[in-house]
C-alpha positions as a Python dict, from the first residue, in 0.01 Angstrom:
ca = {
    (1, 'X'): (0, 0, 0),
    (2, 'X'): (-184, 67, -311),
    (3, 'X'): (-391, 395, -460),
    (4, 'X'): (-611, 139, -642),
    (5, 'X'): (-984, 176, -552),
    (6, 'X'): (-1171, -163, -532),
    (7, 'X'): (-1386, -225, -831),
    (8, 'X'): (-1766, -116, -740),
    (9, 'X'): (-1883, -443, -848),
    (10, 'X'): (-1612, -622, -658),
    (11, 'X'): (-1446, -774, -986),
    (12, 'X'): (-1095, -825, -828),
    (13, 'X'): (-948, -937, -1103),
    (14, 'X'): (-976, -632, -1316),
    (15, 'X'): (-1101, -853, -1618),
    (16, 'X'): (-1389, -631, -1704),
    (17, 'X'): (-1203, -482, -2007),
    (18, 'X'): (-1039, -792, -2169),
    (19, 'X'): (-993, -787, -2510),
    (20, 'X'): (-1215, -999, -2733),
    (21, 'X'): (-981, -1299, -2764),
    (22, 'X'): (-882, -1321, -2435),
    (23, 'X'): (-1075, -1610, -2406),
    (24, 'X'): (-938, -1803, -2664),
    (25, 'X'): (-579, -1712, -2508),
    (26, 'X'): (-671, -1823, -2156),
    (27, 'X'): (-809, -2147, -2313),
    (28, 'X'): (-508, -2233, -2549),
    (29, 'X'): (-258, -2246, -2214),
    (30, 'X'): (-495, -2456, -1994),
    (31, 'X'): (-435, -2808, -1958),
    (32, 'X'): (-676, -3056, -2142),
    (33, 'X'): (-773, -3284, -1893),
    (34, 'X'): (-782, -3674, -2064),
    (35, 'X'): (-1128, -3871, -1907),
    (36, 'X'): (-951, -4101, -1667),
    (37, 'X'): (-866, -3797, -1422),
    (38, 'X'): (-1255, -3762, -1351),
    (39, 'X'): (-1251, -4198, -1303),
    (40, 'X'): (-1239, -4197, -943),
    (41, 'X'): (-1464, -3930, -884),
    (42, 'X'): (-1709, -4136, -1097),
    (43, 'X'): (-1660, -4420, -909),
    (44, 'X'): (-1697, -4252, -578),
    (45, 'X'): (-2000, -4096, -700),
    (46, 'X'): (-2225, -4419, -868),
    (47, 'X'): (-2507, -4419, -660),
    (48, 'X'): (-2551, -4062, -739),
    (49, 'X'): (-2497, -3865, -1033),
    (50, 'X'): (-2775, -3597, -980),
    (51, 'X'): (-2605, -3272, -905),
    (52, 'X'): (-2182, -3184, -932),
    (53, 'X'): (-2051, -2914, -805),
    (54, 'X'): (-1745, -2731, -1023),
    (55, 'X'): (-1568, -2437, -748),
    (56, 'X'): (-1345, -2187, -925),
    (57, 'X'): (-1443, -2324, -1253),
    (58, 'X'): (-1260, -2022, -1451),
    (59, 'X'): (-1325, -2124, -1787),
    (60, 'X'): (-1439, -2407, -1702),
    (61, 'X'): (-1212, -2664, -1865),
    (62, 'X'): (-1396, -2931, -1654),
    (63, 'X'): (-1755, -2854, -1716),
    (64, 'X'): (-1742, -3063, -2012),
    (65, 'X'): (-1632, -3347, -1865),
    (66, 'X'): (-1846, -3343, -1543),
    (67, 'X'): (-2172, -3290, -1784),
    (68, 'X'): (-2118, -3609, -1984),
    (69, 'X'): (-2188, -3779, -1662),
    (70, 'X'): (-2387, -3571, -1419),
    (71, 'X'): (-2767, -3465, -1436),
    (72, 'X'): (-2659, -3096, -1325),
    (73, 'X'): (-2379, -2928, -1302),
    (74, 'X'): (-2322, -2597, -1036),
    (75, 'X'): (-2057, -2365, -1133),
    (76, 'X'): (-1877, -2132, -918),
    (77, 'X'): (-1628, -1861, -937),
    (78, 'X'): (-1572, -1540, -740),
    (79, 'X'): (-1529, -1402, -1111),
    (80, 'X'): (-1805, -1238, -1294),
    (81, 'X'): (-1613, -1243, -1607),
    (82, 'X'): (-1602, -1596, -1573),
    (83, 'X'): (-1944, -1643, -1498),
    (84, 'X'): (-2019, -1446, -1822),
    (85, 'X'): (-1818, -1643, -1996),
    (86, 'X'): (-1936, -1975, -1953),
    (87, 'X'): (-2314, -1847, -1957),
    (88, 'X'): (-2267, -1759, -2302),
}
């Protein structure tokens, strides 16, 4: 059992107070993902290329990707931070 009290604004990662180059950190250890991974879900996905939908983006080391080849793309994360994030 824990004495922590849950964050107000339900941020359960406790990333609210990062420092300013935690970004840059986070980024430097994720993997960079070469085009051909996204190949079959292009090829599923030829008749329609409208609207993708990225869950637990984080910092959103796909989005790239999926906008060189989608209309729209939907991000989603249970992370404010990361929602910050990528907004800016």
């Amino acid at each position: 059992m824990t004495d922590q009290k849950p964050d107000p604004n339900g941020n359960v990662w406790k990333l609210s107070n990062i420092a300013s180059n935690y970004w840059d950190e986070y980024l430097a250890t994720r993997p960079k993902y070469e085009s051909t991974i996204f190949t079959p879900i292009l090829e599923y996905h030829t008749s329609c290329r409208e609207v993708a939908l990225d869950i637990r983006f984080g910092a959103s080391s796909a989005l790239d990707q999926l906008t060189k080849h989608f209309q729209k793309v939907v991000a989603s994360d249970n992370d404010p931070t990361s929602l910050l994030f990528t907004q800016n």
